[in-house]
C-alpha positions in Angstrom: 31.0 1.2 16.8 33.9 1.3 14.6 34.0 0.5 11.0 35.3 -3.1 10.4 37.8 -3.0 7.2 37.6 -6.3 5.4 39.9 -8.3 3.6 40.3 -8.8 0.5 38.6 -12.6 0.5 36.3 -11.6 2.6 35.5 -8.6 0.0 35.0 -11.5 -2.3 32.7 -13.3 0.3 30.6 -10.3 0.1 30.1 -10.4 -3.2 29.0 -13.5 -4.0 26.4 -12.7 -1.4 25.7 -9.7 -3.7 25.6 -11.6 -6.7 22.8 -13.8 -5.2 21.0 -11.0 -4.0 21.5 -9.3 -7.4 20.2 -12.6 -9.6 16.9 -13.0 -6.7 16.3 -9.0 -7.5 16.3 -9.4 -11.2 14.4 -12.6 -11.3 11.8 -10.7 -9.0 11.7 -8.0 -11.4 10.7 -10.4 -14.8 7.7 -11.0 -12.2 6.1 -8.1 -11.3 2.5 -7.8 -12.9 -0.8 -6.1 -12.1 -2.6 -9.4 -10.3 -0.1 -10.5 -8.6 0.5 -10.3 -4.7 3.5 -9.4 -2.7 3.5 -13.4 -1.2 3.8 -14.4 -4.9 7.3 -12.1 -4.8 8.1 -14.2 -1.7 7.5 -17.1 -2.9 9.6 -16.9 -5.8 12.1 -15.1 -3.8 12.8 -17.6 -1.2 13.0 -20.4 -4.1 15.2 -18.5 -5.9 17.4 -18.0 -3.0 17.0 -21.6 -2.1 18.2 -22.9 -5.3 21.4 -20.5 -5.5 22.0 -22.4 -2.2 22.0 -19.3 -0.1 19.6 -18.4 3.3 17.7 -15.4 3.4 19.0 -12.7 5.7 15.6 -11.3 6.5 13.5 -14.2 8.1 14.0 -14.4 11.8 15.9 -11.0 12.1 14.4 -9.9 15.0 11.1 -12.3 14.5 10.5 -10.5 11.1 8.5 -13.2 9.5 9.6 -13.2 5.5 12.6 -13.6 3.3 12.0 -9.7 1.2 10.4 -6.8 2.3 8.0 -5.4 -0.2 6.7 -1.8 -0.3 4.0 -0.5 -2.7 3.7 3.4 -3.5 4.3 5.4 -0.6 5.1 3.1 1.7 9.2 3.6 2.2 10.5 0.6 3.5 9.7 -2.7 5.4 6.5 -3.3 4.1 5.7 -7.2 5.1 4.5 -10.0 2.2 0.4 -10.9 1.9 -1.6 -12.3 -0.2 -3.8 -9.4 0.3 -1.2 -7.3 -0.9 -2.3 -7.1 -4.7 0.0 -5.0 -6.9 -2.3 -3.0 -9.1 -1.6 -1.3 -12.8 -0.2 2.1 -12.1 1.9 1.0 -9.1 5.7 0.7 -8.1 6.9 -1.8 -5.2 10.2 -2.1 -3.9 11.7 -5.1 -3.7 14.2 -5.1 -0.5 16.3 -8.4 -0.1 18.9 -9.7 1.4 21.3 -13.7 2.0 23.5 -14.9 3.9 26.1 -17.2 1.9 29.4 -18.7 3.8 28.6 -16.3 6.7 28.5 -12.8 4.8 25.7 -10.9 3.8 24.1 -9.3 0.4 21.7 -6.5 1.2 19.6 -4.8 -1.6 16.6 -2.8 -3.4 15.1 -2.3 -6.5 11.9 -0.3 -7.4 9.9 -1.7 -10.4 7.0 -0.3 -12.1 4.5 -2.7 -11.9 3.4 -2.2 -15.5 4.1 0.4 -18.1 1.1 2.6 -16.8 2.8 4.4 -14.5 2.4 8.2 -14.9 5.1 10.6 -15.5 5.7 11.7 -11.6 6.6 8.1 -11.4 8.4 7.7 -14.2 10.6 10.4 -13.6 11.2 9.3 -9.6 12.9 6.0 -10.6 14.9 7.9 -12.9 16.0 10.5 -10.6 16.7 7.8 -7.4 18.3 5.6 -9.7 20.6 8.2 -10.7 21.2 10.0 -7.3 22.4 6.7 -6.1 24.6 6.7 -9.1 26.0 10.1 -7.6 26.4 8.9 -4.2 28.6 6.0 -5.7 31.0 8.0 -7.8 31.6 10.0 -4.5 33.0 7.0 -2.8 36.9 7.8 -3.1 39.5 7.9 -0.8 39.5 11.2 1.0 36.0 11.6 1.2 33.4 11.3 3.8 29.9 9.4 4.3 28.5 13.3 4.0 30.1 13.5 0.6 27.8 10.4 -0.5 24.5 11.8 1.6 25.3 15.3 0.1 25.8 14.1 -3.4 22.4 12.4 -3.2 20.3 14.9 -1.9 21.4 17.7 -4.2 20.6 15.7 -7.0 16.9 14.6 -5.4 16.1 18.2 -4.1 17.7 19.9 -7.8 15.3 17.6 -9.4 12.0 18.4 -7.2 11.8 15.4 -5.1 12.6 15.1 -1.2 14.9 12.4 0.9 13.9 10.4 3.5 15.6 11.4 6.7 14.3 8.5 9.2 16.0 5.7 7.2 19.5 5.2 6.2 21.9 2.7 3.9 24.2 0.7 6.0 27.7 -1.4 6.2 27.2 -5.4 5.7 29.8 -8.0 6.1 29.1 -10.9 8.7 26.1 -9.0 10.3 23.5 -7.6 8.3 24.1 -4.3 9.7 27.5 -2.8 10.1 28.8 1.0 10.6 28.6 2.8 8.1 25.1 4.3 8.8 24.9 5.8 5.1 22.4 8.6 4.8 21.1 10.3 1.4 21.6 13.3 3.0 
């Protein structure tokens, strides 16, 4: 499958998808508390997304049942919303959402520290993915190649005593959900 290059109002399109996705993440994030469950995320979430008059990307894609995907500690990705999911002091969930808004689509994730207890190993893993994504980004020039993003990412992960994942990767958006590029951090 070939890359589709967009245009530059469909460029726009996409980001006011982002933008959405972006306010429903931060929102999210002024939530997160030791008590709460992963439902109450959803909850919130799909009002959120409701009242910035966008549809969630998730629900229904391919029967998936819920709006975010929420992961807690070692879980990676595509954790599913309960109410028996309780977030406890100490933990980290991500918070993986996406919208669909005039036919385009926002796709993103943040990992929050559920409270300020987390320990230092923690501490210092949000630091260092947050800035190895920052390092994939500034490789994203003209010239370049996917492997110069994946590459820029996993020296700074590995340099920094951590590990990538290998079985998951970014991905294109646009008017599907997923689009080529597959983007790995490696």
């Amino acid at each position: 499958m070939a890359i589709v290059c967009k245009s530059a109002a469909e460029i726009e399109k996409m980001r006011k998808s982002g933008r959405i996705v972006r306010q429903v993440l931060d929102h999210l994030r002024t939530l997160v508390k030791p008590g709460m469950s992963t439902m109450d995320l959803e909850r919130a979430a799909e009002q959120k997304m409701k009242d910035l008059g966008a549809k969630p990307a998730f629900k229904g894609y391919y029967d998936y049942p819920c709006v975010l995907c929420t992961s807690i500690n070692e879980e990676i990705v595509h954790g599913i919303p309960s109410d028996k999911r309780v977030l406890k002091t100490g933990d980290i969930v991500s918070i993986d959402c996406g919208v669909v808004l005039d036919g385009y689509y926002g796709d993103a994730a943040i990992t929050v520290p559920v409270d300020d207890a987390v320990s230092q190993e923690l501490k210092k893993l949000l630091d260092v993915t947050e800035a190895s994504l920052h390092k994939g980004i500034q490789q994203v020039l003209i010239g370049n190649s996917v492997g110069d993003v994946g590459a820029a990412v996993q020296e700074y992960v590995e340099a920094n005593g951590f590990s990538v994942v290998r079985e998951f990767v970014g991905h294109g958006i646009g008017t599907r959900l997923h689009e080529e590029p597959q983007v790995p951090n490696f």
